[in-house]
C-alpha positions in Angstrom: 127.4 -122.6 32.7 124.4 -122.8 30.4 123.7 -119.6 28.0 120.7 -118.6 29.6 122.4 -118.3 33.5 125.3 -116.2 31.5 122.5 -113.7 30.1 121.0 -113.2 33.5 124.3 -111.9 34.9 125.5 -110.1 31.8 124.9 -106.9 30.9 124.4 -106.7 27.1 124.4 -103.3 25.1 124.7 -102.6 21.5 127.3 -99.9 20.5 126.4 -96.5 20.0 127.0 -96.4 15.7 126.3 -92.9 16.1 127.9 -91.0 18.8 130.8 -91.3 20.7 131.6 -95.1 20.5 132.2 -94.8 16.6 134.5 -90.9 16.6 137.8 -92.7 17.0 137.2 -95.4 14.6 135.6 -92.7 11.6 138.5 -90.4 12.7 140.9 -93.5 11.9 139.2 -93.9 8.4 139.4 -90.4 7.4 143.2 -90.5 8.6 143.7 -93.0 6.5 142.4 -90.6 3.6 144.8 -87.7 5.0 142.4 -85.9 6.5 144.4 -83.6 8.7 141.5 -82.6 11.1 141.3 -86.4 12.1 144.8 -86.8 13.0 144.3 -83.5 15.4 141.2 -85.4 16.6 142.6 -88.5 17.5 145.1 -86.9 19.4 142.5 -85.2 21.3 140.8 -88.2 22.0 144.2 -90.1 22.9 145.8 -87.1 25.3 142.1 -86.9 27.1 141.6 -90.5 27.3 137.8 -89.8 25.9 135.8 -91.6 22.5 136.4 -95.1 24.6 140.2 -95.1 24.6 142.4 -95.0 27.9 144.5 -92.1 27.5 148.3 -92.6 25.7 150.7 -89.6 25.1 152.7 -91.5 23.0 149.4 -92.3 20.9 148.4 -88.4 21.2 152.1 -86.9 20.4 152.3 -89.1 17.0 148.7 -88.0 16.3 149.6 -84.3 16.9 152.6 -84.4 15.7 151.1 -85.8 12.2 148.9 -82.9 12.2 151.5 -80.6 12.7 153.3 -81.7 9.9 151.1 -80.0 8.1 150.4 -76.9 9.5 147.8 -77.3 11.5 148.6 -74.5 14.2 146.7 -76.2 17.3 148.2 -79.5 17.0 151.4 -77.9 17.1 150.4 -76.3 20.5 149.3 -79.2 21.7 152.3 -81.8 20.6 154.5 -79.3 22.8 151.9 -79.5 25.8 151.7 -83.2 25.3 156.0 -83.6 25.0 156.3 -81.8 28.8 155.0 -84.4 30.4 156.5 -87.3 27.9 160.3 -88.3 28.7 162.5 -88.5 25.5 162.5 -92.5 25.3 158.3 -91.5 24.7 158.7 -89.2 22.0 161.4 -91.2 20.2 158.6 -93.8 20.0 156.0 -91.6 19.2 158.2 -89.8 16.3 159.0 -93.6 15.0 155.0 -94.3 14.9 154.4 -91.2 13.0 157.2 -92.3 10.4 155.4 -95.5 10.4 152.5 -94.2 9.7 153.2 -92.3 6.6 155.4 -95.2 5.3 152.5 -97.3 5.5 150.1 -95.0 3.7 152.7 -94.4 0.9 152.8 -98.2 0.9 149.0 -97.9 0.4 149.4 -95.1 -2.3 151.2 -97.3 -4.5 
């Protein structure tokens, strides 16, 4: 099919560098840093399925749960909201991607 019969049936948008199409990917960055208020958001965006990704408990428990770790009060509320509807095998894998997750940023650190 030649390029210009393509354009005619495809819809082409650029991304939205300011708004919602760029929160989870900034929130990433700053998690990288340690920034505990992006761990908490990300596991907003992951429990809600908003910010363009599909909704994953297992995502959002290791999120809140990360946040937790270090006293952030909501995420502890919401970890425990997130866990009733996980089954055991889900948090297991959530609790091994949070371990991951700090291995790799003391992997970073050094």
């Amino acid at each position: 099919m030649e390029l210009t019969k393509i354009e005619t049936f495809a819809k082409v948008e650029t991304a939205d560098t300011s708004g919602a199409d760029m929160m989870v990917a900034r929130c990433l960055a700053a998690a990288a840093d340690g920034d505990v208020n992006a761990y908490y958001d990300l596991g907003v965006a992951y429990s809600t399925g908003s910010h363009g990704v599909n909704c994953d408990l297992v995502e959002a428990h290791k999120w809140f749960n990360l946040a937790a770790s270090t006293g952030h009060e909501a995420a502890s509320w919401c970890r425990a909201d997130v866990s009733d509807e996980m089954t055991a095998v889900e948090i297991s894998e959530a609790q091994r991607r949070a371990r991951e997750w700090l291995r790799a940023g003391i992997s970073r650190a050094a």
